[in-house]
C-alpha positions as CSV (number, residue, x, y, z in Angstrom):
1,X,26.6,6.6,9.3
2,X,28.8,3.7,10.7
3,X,29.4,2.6,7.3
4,X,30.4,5.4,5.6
5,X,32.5,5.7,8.8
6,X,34.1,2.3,8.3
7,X,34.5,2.5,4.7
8,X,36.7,5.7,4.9
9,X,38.7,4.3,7.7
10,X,39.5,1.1,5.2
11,X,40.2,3.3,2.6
12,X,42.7,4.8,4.5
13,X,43.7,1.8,5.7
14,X,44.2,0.9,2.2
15,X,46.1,3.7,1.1
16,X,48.4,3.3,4.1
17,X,49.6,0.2,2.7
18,X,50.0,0.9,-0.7
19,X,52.3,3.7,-0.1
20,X,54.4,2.1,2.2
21,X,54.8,-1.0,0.2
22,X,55.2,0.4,-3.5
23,X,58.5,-1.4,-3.8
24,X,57.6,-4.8,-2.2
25,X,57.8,-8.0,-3.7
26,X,56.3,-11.4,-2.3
27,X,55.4,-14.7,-2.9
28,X,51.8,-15.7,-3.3
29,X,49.9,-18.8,-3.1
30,X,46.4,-19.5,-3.6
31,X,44.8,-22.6,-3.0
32,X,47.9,-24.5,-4.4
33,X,48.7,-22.0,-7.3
34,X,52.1,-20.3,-6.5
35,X,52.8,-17.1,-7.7
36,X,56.4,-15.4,-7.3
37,X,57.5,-11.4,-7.1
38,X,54.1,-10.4,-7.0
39,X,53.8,-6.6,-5.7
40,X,52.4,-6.1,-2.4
41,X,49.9,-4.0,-3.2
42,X,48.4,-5.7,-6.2
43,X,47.9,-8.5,-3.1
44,X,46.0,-5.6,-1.0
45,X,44.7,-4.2,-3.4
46,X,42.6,-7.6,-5.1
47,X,41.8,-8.6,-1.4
48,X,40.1,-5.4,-0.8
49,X,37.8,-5.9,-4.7
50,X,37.4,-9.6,-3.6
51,X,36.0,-8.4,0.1
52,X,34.3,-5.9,-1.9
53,X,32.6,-8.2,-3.8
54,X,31.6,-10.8,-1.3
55,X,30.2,-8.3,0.6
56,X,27.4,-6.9,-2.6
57,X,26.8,-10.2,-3.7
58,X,25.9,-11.2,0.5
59,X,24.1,-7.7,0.5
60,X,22.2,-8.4,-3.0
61,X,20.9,-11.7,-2.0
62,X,19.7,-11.1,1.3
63,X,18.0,-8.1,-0.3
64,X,16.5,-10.4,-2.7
65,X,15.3,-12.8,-0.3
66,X,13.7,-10.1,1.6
67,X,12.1,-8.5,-0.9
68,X,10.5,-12.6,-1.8
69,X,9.2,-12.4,1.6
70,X,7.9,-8.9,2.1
71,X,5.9,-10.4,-1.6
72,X,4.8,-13.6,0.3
73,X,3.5,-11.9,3.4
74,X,1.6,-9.4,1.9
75,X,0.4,-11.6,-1.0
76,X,-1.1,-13.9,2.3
77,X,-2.3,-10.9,3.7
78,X,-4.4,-10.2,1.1
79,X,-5.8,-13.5,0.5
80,X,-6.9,-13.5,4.1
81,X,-8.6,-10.7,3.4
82,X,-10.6,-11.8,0.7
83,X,-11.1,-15.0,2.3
84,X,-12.5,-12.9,5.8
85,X,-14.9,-11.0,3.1
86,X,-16.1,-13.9,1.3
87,X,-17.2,-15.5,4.5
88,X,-19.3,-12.0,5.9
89,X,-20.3,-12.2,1.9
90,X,-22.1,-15.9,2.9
91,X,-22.9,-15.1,6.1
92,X,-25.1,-12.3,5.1
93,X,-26.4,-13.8,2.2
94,X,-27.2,-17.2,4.2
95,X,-28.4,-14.8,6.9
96,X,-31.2,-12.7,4.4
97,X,-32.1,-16.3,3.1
98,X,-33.0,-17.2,5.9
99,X,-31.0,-20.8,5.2
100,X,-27.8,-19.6,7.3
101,X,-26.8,-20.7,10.7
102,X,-27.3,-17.0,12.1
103,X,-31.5,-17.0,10.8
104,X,-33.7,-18.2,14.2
105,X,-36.5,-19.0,14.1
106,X,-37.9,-16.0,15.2
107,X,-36.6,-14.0,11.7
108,X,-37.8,-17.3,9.8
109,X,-41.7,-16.7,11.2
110,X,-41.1,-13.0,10.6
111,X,-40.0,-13.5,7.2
112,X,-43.3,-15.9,6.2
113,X,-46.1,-14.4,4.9
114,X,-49.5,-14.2,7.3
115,X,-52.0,-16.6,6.2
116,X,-55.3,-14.8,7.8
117,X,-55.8,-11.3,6.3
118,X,-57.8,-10.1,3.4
119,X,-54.9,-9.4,0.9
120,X,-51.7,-11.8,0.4
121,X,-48.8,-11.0,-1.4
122,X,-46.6,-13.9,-3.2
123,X,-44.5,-12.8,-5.6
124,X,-45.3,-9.3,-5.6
125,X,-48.9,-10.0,-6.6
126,X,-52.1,-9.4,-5.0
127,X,-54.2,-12.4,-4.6
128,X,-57.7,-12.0,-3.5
């Protein structure tokens, strides 16, 4: 709201000063150049498309730049995600192998088939 605000204001501005200096004449220099009987408000007028264009190409890059880093951030989000998932993905399959560092011993003796019993299974046959 501020800036639609301003811009009318400058606008105004703007107009204010053409109007009143339609007839004027000046001298111009820029950056050594010099220019002679040069209206007034072709001077106001240039200044104001000049500002105007500083300010979009200031505006456009810093959009650019934030929209790199918005990319970069969630583009390291997400591969610190899949780097959180592939260590649960080890740690439960190290942990069912029974090879992990979260098996005890306990699980491990659980895990081993019983020696003493009338029917062993190994490999999902019955050995008698």
């Amino acid at each position: 709201m501020g800036r639609i605000i301003f811009s009318i204001v400058s606008l105004i501005a703007l107009a204010v000063i053409i109007v009143m200096n339609v007839g004027s004449e000046t001298s111009f220099n820029l950056l050594g150049w010099q220019f002679e009987a040069v209206p007034v408000t072709v001077i106001a007028i240039v200044s104001f498309v000049v500002g105007a264009l500083y300010s979009f190409i200031f505006y456009f890059s810093s959009y650019i730049a934030r929209t790199r880093k918005a990319k970069l951030d969630s583009r390291k989000q997400k591969l610190k995600s899949q780097e959180e998932s592939m260590k649960e993905r080890t740690q439960h399959a190290s942990a069912a192998d029974g090879t992990g560092p979260q098996a005890r011993p306990a699980d491990a003796a659980a895990a081993a088939p019983a020696s003493s019993g009338p029917v062993r299974r190994l490999l999902g046959r019955k050995s008698k």
